[in-house]
C-alpha positions as CSV (number, residue, x, y, z in Angstrom):
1,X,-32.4,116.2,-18.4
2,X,-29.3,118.3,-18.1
3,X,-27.3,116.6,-20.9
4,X,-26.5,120.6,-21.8
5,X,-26.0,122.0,-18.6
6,X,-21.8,122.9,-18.1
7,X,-22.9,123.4,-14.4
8,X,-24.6,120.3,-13.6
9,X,-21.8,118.0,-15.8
10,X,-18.4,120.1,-14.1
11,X,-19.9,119.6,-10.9
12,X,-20.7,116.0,-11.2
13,X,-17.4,115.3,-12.8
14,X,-15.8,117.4,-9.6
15,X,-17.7,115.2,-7.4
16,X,-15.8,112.1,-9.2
17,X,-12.5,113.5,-9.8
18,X,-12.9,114.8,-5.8
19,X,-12.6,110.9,-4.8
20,X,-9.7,110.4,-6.8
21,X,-7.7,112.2,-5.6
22,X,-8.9,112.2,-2.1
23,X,-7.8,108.6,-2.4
24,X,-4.4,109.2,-3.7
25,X,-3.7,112.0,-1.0
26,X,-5.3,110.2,1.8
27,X,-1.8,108.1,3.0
28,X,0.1,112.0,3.5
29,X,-3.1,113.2,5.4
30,X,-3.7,116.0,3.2
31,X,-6.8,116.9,1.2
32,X,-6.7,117.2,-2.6
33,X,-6.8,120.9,-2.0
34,X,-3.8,121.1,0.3
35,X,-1.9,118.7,-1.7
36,X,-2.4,120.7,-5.2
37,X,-1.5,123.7,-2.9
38,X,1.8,122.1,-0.9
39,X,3.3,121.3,-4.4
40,X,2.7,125.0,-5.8
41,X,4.5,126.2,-2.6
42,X,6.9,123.4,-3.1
43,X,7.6,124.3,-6.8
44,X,7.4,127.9,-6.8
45,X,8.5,129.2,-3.3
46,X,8.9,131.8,-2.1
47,X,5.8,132.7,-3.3
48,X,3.3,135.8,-2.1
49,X,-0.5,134.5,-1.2
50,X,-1.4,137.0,-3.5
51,X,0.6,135.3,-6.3
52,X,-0.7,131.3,-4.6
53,X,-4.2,132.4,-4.8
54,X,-3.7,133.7,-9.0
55,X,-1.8,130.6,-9.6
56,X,-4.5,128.8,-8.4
57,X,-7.4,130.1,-9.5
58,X,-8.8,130.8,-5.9
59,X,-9.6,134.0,-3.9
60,X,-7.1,134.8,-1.3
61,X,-9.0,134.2,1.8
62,X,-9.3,130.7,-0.1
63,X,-6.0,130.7,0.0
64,X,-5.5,131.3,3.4
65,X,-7.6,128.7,4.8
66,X,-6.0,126.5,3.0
67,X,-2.3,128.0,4.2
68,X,-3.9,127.7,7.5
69,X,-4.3,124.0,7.7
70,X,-1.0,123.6,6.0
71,X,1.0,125.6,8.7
72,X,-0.6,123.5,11.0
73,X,0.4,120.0,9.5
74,X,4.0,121.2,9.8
75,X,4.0,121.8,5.8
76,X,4.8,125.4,5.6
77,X,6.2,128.3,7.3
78,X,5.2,132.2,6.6
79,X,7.9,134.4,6.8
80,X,8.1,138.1,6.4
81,X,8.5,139.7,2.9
82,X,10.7,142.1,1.2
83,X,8.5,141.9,-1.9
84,X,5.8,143.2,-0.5
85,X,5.5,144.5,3.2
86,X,2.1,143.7,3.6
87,X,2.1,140.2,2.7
88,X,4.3,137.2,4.0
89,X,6.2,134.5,1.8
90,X,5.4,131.0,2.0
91,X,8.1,128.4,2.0
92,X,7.7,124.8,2.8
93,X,8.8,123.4,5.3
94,X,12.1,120.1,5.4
95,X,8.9,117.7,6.3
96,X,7.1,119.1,3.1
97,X,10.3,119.0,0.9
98,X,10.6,115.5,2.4
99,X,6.8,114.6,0.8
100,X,7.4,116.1,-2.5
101,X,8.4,113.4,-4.9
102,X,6.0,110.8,-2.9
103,X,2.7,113.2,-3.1
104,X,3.7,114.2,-7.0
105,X,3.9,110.6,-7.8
106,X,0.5,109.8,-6.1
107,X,-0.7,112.3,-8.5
108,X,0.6,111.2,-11.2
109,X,-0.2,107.9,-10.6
110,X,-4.4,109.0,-11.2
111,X,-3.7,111.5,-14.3
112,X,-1.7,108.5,-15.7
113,X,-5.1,106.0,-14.7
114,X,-7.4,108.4,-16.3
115,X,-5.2,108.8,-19.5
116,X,-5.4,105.1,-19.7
117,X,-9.2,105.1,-19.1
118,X,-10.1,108.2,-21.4
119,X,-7.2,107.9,-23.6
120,X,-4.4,110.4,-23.9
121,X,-5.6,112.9,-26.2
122,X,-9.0,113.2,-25.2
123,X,-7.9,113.9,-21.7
124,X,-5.6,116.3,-22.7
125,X,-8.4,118.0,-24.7
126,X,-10.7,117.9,-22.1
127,X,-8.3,119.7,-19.7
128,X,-7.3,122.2,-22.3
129,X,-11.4,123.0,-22.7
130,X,-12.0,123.4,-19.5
131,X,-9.2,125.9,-19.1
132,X,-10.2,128.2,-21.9
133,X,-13.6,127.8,-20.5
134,X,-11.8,129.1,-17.5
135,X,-9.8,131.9,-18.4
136,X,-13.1,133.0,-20.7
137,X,-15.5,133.3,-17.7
138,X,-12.9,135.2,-15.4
């Protein structure tokens, strides 16, 4: 029934892709959201919210929810700017640092499964799709 519906396809593969990763993220405590997040902030800090919410494609209040539950778990700190005097810089935390290499091998560890499962190129020309698609609707 929906066979050409982008909606109804992304959102069921979202759904799937959701478990994966909530599995591989589950042993650090951390959603799949927080995770992607912690290892922008881990590979990019200091960064601006401003600049965390473009790199992720999220609205900044979006991004500070999810900053939020980050500070609480220890993972970050906010500190003030001299970029920008309204907004703070985010820095991860020694405990985050500390995770890094464990959480990005978690994730790894599913992108390398579903290469196996979808095969290499067509996942990489899935993902590249559905970025253009991306970009296009913005």
């Amino acid at each position: 029934m929906f066979e050409q519906c982008l909606y109804f396809n992304t959102t069921s593969l979202a759904r799937q892709l959701e478990r994966e990763w909530t599995s591989a993220f589950k042993p650090f405590g951390l959603t799949p959201s927080q995770a992607f997040m912690l290892r922008v902030v881990l590979d990019k800090a200091p960064l601006l919210q401003s600049e965390l919410a473009l790199e992720m494609n999220i609205s900044r209040p979006t991004a500070t929810r999810g900053l939020d539950g980050l500070e609480r778990l220890g993972l970050i700190k906010r500190l003030a700017s001299e970029k920008d005097g309204r907004e703070q810089e985010i820095h991860p935390t020694k405990k985050a640092v500390e995770l890094k290499d464990a959480i990005n091998a978690a994730s790894g560890a599913v992108t390398k499964r579903l290469k196996k499962v979808l095969g290499n190129n067509n996942f990489e020309d899935v993902v590249g799709q559905l970025r253009c698609i991306s970009s296009a609707l913005k």
